[in-house]
N, C-alpha and C positions, 0 to 999 in steps of 0.2 A: 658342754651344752647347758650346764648347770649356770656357769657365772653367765650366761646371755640371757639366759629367761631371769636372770636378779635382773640383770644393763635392762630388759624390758620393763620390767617392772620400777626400775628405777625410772625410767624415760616418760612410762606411763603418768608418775607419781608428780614428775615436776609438770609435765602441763596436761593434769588433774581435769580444768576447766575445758582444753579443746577435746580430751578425750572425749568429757560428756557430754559434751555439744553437739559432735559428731556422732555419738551415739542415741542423741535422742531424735536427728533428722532420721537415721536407719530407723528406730524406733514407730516415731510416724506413718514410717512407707510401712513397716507389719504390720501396726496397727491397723491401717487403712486394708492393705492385702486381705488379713484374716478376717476383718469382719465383715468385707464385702464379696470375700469366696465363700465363705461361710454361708451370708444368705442366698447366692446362688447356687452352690452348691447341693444345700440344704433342700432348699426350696424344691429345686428341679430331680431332687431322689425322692422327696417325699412327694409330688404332685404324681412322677411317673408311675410309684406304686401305686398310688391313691385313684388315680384316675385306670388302670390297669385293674386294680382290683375291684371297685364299680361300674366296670368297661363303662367309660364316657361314649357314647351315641358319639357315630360318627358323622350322621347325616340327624334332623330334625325336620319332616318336612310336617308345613300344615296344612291341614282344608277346613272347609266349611264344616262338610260332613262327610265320614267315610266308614264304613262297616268290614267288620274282620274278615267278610266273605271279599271282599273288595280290597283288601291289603294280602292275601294270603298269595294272588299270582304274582303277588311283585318280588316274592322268595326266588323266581327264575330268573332274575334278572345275573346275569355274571356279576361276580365279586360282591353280593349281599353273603353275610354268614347267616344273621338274626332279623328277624326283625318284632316289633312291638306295638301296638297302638293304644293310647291311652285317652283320656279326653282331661282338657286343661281350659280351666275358666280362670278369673277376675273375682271377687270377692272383698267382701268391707267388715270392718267387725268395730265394734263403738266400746271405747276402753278409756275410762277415766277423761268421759267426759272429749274426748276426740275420737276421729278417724282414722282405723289402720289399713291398710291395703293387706291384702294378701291373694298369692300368686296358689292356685290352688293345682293338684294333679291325681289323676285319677293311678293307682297300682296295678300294671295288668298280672295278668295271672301269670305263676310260676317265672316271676320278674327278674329278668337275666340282664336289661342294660336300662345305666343310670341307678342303678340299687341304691338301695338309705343307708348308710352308716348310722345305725342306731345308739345313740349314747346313753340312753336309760328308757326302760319299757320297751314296748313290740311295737312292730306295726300294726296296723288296722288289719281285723280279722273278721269283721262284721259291720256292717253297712250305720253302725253307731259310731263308728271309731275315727278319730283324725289322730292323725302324726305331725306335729311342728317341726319347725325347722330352731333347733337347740335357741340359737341369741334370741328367736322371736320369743321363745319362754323364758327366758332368764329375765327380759326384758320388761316382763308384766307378771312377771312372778307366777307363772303355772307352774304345775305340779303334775304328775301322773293321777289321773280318775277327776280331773278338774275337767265341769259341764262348759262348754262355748256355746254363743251364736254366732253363725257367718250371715251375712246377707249377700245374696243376686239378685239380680234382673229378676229371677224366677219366685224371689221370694226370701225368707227366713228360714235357717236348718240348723237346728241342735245335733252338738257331736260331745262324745266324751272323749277326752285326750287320753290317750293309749299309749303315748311314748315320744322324745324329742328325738330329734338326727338329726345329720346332715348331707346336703347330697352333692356329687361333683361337677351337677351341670349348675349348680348355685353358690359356687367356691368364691364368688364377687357377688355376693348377693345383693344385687341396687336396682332400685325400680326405676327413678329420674336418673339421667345420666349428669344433668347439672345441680343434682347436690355431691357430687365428686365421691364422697365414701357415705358406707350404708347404714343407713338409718336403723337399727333393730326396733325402735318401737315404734314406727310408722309403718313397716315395711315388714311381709315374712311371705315364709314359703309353708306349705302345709299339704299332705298329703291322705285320701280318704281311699277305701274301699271301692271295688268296681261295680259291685250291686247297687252302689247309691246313684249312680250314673243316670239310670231311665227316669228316677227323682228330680233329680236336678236341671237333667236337659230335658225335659220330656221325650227322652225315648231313648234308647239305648244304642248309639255309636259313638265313633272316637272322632274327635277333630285334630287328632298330630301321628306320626308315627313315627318310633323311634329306630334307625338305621345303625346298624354294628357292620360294618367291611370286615372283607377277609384282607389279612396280609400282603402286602404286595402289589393288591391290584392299584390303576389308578381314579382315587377319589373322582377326580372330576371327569375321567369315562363313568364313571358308576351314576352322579349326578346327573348330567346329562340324562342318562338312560330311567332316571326316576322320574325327571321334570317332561321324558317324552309319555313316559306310563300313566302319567297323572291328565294328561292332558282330557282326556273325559271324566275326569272329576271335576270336583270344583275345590280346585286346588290352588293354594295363596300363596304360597312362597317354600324355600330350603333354606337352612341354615348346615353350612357343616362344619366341622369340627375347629378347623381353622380362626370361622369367623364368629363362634359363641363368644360370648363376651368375658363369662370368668377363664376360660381357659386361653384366650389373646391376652387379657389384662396380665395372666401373671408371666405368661412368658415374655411380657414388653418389661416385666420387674425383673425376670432371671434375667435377661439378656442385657438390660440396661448394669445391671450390679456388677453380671461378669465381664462389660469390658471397662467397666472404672478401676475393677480389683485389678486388671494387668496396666492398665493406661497409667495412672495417677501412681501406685507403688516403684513402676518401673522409673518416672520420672525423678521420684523423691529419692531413688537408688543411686539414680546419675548424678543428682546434687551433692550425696554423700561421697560420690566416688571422686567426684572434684575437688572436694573437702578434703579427703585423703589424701590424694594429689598434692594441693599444697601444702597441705600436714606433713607429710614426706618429704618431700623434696627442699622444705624447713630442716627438718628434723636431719638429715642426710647432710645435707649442707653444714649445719653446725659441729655433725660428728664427722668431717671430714681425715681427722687425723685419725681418731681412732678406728675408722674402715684399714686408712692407712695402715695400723699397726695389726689390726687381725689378720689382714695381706702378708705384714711380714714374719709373723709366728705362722705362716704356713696354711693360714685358713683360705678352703676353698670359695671361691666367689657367689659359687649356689647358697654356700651354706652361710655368708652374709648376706644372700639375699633373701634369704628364708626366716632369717633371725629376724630381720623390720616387717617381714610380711607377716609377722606375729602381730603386729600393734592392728591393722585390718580386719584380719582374721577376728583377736578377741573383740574386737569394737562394733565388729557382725554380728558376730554370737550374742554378745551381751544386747547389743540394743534389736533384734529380733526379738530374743526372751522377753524381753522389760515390755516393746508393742505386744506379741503375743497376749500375755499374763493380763495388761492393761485392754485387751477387747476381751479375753474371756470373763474382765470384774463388772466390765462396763457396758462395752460398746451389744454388744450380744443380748441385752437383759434390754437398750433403749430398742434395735431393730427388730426383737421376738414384737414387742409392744405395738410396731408400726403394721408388723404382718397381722399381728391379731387383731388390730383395728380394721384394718381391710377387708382380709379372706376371712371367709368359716372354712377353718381347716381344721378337723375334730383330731387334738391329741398331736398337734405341729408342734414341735419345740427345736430352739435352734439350742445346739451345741455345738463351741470351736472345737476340733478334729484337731489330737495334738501332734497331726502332719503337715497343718498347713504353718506348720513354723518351720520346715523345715525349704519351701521354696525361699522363704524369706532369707534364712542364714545363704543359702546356695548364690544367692542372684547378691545380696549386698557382700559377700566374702568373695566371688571372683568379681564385682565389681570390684574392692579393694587391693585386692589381688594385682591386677591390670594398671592403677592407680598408682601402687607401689612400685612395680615393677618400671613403668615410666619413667618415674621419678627417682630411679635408683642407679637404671642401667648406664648412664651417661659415666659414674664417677670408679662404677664397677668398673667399665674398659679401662681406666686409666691405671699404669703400671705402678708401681708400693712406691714409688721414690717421689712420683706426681703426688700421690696421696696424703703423704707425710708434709708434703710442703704448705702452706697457706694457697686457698684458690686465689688465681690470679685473677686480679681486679679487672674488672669490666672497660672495655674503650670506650671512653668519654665521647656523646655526637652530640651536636646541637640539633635541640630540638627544634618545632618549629613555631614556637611562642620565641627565641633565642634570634628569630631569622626575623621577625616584625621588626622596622626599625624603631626603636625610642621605647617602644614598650617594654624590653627585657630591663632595660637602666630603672626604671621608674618602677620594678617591681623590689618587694621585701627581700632580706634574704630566705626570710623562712618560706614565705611564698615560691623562689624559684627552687628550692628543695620541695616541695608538691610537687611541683609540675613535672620538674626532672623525674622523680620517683613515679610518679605516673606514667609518663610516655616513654622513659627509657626502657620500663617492662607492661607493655601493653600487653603483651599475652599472659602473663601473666595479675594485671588487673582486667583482663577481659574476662578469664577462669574465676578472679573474685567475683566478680559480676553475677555468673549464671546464679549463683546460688541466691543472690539478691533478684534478680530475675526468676528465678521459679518462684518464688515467695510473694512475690508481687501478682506473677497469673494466681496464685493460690488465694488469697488474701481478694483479688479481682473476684475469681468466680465466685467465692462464699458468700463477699457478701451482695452482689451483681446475682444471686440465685434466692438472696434475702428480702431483695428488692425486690424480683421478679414475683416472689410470693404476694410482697403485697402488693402489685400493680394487681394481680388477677383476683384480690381479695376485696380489691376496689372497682372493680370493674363490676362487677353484681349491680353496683348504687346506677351505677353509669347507665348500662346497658336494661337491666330493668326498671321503666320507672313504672309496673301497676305494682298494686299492693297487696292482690288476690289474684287468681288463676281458676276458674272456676272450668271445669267438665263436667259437660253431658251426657245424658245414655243418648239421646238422639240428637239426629242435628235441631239447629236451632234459630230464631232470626232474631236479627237486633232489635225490631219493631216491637215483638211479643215476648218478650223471656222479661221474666218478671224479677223487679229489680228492687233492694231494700231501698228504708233510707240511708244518706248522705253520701251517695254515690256520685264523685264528680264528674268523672268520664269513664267510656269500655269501648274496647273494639273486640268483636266475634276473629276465631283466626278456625283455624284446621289444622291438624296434623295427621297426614300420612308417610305408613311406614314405606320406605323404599328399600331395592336392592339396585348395587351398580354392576352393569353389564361392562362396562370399559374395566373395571376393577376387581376382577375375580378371586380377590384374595381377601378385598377388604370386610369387614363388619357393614352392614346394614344400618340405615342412618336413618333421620327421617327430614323430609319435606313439608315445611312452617308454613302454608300458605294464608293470606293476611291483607288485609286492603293495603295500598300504596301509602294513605295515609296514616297509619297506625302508628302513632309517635310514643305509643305507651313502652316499645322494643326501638331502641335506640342502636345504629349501625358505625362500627369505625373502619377505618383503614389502615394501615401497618407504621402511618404515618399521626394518628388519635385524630385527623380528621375524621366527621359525621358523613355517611352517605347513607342515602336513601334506596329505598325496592325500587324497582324501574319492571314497565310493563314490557320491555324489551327481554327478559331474563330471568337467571336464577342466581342467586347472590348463594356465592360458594364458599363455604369457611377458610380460611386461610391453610390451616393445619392438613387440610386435603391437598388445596393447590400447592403448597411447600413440596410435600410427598408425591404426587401424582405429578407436578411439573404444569400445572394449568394456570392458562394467562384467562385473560378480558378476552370475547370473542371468541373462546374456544368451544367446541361442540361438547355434550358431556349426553352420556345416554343412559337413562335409567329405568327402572323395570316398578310399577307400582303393583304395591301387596297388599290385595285386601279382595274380598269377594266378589265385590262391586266392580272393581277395576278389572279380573278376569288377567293380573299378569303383565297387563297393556305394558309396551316400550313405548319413550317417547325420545326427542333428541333436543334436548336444552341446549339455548344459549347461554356462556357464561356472561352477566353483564357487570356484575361487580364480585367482589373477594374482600371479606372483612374477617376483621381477629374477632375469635371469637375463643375465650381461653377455657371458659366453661359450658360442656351442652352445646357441641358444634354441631349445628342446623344448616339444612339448605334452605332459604327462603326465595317465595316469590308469590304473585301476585294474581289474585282468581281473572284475571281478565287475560294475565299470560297461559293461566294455564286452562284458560276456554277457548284458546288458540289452537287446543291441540284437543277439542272434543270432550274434554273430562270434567264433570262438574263440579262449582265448590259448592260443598255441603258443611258449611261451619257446626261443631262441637262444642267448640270451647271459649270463653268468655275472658278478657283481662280486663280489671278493675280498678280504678284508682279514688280511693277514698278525698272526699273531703279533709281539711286539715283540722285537727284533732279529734277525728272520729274514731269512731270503737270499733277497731278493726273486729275484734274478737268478736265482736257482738255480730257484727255486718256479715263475718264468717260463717256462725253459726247459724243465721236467718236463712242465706244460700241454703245447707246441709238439710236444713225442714223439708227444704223443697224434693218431692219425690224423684222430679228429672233430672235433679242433679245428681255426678257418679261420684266426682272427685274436687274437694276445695283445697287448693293448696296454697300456701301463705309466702309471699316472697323471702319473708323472716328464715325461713326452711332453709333457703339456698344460703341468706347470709349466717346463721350456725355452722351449714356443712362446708361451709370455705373458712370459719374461725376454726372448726376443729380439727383440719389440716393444717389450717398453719399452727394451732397447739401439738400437734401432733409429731409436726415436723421440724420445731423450735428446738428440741434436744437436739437432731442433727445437724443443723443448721451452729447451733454452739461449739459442738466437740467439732466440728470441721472446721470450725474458725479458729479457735483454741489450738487443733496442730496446725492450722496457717500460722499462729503466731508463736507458737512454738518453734516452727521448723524456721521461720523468721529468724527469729533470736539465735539459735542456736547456730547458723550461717554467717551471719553478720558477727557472732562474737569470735567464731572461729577465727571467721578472713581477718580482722582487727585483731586479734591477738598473731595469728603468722605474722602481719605486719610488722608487730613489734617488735618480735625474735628476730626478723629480717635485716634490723633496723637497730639491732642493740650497741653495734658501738658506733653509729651516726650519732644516737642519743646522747651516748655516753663521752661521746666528743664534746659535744653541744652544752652538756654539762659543765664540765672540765672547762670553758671557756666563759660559763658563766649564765648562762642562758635559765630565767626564773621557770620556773616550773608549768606556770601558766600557756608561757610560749612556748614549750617544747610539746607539753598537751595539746596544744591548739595543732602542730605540725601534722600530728596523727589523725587527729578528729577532722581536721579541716579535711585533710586527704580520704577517712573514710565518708566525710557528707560527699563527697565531688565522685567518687566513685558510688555512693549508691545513687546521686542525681543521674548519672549515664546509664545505671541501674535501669531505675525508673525511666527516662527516656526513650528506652531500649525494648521494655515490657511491656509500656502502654499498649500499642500498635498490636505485639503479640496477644497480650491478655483478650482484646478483643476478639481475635481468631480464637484461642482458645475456649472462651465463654461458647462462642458460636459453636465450637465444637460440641460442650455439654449438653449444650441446649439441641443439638438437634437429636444428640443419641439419645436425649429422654423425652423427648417428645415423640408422638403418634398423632393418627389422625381426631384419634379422639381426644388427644392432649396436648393444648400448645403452650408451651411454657415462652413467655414473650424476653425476647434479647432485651434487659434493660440497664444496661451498661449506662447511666447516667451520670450526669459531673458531682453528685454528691456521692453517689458509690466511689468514684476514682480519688475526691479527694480524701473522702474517709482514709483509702486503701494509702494512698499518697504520704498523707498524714500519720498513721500507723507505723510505717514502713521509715520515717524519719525517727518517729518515738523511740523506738527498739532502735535505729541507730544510736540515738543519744542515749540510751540506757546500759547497751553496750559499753559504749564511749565511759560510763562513769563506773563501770563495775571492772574496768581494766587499769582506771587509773594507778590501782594497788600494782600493778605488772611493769608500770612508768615509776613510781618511787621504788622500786624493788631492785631497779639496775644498778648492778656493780660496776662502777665506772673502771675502777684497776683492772678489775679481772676480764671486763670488757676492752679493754684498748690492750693490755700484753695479749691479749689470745692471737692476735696476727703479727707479734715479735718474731 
């Protein structure tokens, strides 16, 4: 046993370079495995505790107005465990000189769901006290016993801060949905005392209450049965648990991550298993006599096949470790980054689990395993006297380049040695293939998902052309709302919140209603043709209709939420479907939607400055004005789409980086087997005179033609495949746009030739290295 594990390590030593080629494809697929089980894994142990141990509400329902005596019968409802009411307003606070929102909530007594995870200080214990939400103070540098002002509707209120936290129905803490991630110093959550209440509101009740289920039962029996109890109140809509926004957002990241970590690992396992494949059945091949000879000292045939199943085995082991070690230096330290930008998760940190290397060794060593064993069994059955002999040469066929007339005469000789070497073993140049072929989808989606970033990065320009956004506390009319200087054009619009009745699972969206003419919101189609509002319908976001399956003409019923509305269903037509990749809105038109009884009562103002105006100035002139609630600056949105794509620029590299990695590393393999395959053709060729230049060219030429069939072959797939990505990571709130374009392809194209020819010149030493003697006696 002793001299087999030398013969391996000898075996290993002489082709040094395919070992670790083949070891850094395995390599990749850990790598990729562990850092995106990792943050799934992670993610989905630490939110279950997290949201289990501040029991996340499982129902939210709002009203106008509702009093504890008026919430306490709803305790008999089957399957409530808890319940709670709190009161939750809007709120402005003026900080260096701008406007911060904040989402304010009242504590109710002896507070059992939704609780604060308190990171420093208490909560509020007297009707002086506010609690922040931790990044909203990091963000403008509070402290504990630091005085604020809030501003409402009602007024101005001074609070002393008592303590930062965080809570878990605000674990995606974003106010706009079209600035993509959260803003901390625009944007917080803050919580106050229940005696301050009668202050604030003038009088003391709650407008939300928070719902905790028992185990078991079903939510949407329990729903139901809330939305019938509420019915003489004045009661606006339910949110449950499902359809809250931080806790969909992350399960759309768990669930996205953990089917990349099995999809994309499992395939990169199959390339290496291929790899091995022909590494073996190489390798087997050229020791043919010495099988021979361990046959006839008596050795059993398990136990030469257990001997090569070594070279698999350690080529698992090693290049798992090497991925492993390389996400827990690297990849682990960019994706903690990406979650921390996103969620407030107080005290989240990601650590690789030094088990999840051990799926990786299991799935890439009986992949090599299987590999070996292929490629081994054939010469196993043959009896020690077969084995001993030189394999018997191949039956010469004409190919069918050989069968054209006139063409075969008129080709080189080194040329008809290509052709021949290729189609005499096409399954075995089909096998060199895949691995050029996964590299190519690989290489496709990275940078086709690169693209896609900045299509939706560009689309902001496109699709908004105001330059302000201004909100009102009341409605408003274009005739009288007073307007600064150098204002070029405005259209008044509306937005109400809706819920979908067809879609009982979905999040809550809202309804942009808007003159037909408003060109300041610019509309496309899937196709970057412009379409226009039509008074016929409701223009439905793409990323819906994807999801839900809705064309042109389809019926679509929605439930509107808000005081005024009382609840009302209505039953839209769908009349157009446009991408919309950031801040998917349904829009339509007040003249559609006084078709159906319900008034437009416009809010909110979009503004397009003169050119070279003082935005800043024009901004802060709005903000004087006391009617106005909210100035928002389109600048906002294009930030929060730069610092996604800053965000997401590190992953975006290291997954390009193993595309090209696992590139190289395939294509030098299959080109070096080549060679080994080939050793005393060369060495023929030699021997007869043949310069150096031409016998190079023989190989190279044969490996460009095999990865053009490559490429050929991957095109068509990488498309499906892209398609693939793109729909598992998109949601209705998120539409990542297919943009598979002819400069992504030729990049990839391009790339995917380069790493051939660099192969091509880092093997030449493997061409001057043949022994012509020792090559041409070996089949004496």
């Amino acid at each position: 046993m002793k001299k087999l594990s030398l013969k391996l390590r000898r075996d290993i030593k002489e082709s040094k370079g395919q070992f670790l080629a083949i070891m850094l494809v395995i390599a990749v697929g850990a790598f990729f495995y562990a850092g995106l089980i990792t943050i799934s894994s992670d993610l989905n142990n630490y939110t279950e505790n997290y949201f289990e141990e501040h029991n996340l509400a499982d129902f939210n329902v709002h009203y106008s107005e509702i009093t504890e005596s008026e919430i306490s019968p709803m305790k008999a409802i089957e399957g409530i465990n808890h319940l709670e009411g709190r009161y939750t307003f809007d709120a402005s606070q003026y900080v260096d000189g701008y406007r911060a929102s904040l989402k304010v909530h009242s504590i109710p007594q002896d507070n059992q769901i939704n609780t604060i995870a308190v990171t420093s200080g208490t909560i509020p214990t007297s009707a002086e006290d506010i609690l922040l939400d931790s990044r909203y103070g990091e963000a403008h540098d509070y402290t504990v016993g630091d005085r604020i002002t809030i501003e409402t509707d009602e007024g101005s209120f001074d609070f002393e801060i008592s303590g930062f936290g965080e809570n878990v129905e605000h674990a995606f803490n974003i106010e706009d949905p079209s600035l993509v991630l959260p803003d901390h110093h625009t944007y917080g959550v803050a919580y106050i005392h229940e005696d301050r209440i009668e202050e604030m509101a003038g009088g003391f009740y709650y407008n939300e209450v928070m719902v905790d289920a028992k185990e078991g039962y079903d939510t949407n029996q329990i729903g139901n049965a809330i939305e019938d109890y509420s019915e003489e109140f004045p009661y606006l809509y339910l949110v449950n648990k499902e359809r809250a926004v931080s806790y969909s957002a992350i399960n759309v990241t768990i669930n996205n991550n953990r089917l990349m970590s099995t999809v994309a690992p499992l395939i990169l396992f199959m390339v290496a298993a291929v790899i091995i494949f022909l590494s073996m059945s190489r390798l087997i091949d050229s020791q043919r006599n010495q099988i021979g000879m361990m046959k006839a000292l008596g050795m059993k045939d398990s136990k030469i096949l257990l001997h090569y199943m070594g070279y698999p085995i350690l080529v698992g082991v090693i290049g798992s470790i090497a991925g492993w070690l390389i996400t827990a230096f690297t990849l682990v330290n960019v994706l903690h980054s990406v979650i921390e930008q996103t969620y407030s998760l107080p005290n989240f940190n990601l650590s690789v689990s030094f088990y999840t290397i051990f799926p990786s060794i299991i799935v890439s060593v009986v992949f090599g395993i299987i590999a070996c064993y292929l490629s081994g069994r054939s010469i196993l059955k043959e009896r020690t006297a077969q084995a001993l002999r030189p394999k018997p040469p191949r039956k010469m066929k004409k190919i069918l380049v050989e069968r054209i007339p006139g063409l075969w005469k008129r080709l080189s000789y080194g040329n008809k040695l290509i052709l021949r070497n290729i189609f005499l073993n096409k399954k075995k140049a089909f096998a060199s293939s895949i691995g050029v072929i996964v590299c190519v989808i690989l290489l496709m989606t990275a940078f086709g998902f690169e693209s896609s970033m900045q299509t939706i990065a560009s689309q902001v320009n496109k699709v908004y052309q105001y330059d302000i956004k201004v909100d009102y506390k009341e409605e408003i009319s274009p005739e009288t709302v007073n307007l600064p200087p150098n204002v070029d054009n405005y259209f008044v619009s509306n937005t109400i919140p809706v819920e979908f009745v067809d879609f009982t699972n979905e999040n809550n969206a809202s309804l942009i209603i808007t003159e037909k003419e408003n060109h300041l919101i610019q509309f496309f189609d899937d196709q970057h043709n412009k379409i226009a509002l039509e008074d016929t319908g409701v223009m439905v976001p793409k990323s819906f209709a994807d999801i839900y399956d809705i064309s042109e003409g389809d019926p679509i019923t929605i439930k509107l939420i808000g005081p005024e509305y009382q609840g009302q269903e209505i039953d839209m037509n769908v009349a157009n479907i446009s991408t919309q990749y950031t801040n998917p809105s349904f829009y339509t038109t007040p003249k559609y939607l006084s078709s159906f009884g319900v008034d437009y009562n416009p809010s909110s103002l979009l503004v397009r400055m003169n050119d070279g105006a003082d935005i800043d100035g024009v901004q802060n002139d709005f903000e004087q004005d006391p009617a106005v609630d909210r100035v928002s600056d389109k600048r906002d949105m294009e930030q929060s789409v730069d610092n996604m794509m800053e965000q997401n620029n590190p992953v975006f590299i290291i997954f390009i980086l193993c595309a090209v990695v696992l590139s190289f590393g395939a294509m030098y393999t299959i080109s070096s087997i080549n060679i080994y395959e080939r050793t005393r053709e060369l060495a023929t060729l030699k021997v007869l005179g043949y310069q150096k230049n031409k016998i190079n060219r023989i190989i190279f030429v044969e490996n460009f033609i095999l990865t053009l069939l490559a490429v050929l072959i991957a095109l068509p797939i990488s498309g499906l495949a892209y398609s693939f990505v793109v729909q598992a990571l998109s949601s209705s709130n998120q539409q990542i746009p297919e943009n598979l374009n002819l400069i992504t392809i030729g990049i990839t194209i391009l790339l995917t030739f380069v790493l051939t020819v660099l192969s091509n010149l880092l093997l030449k030493r493997k061409m001057k290295k043949i022994d012509m003697i020792e090559s041409l006696k070996s089949m004496e």
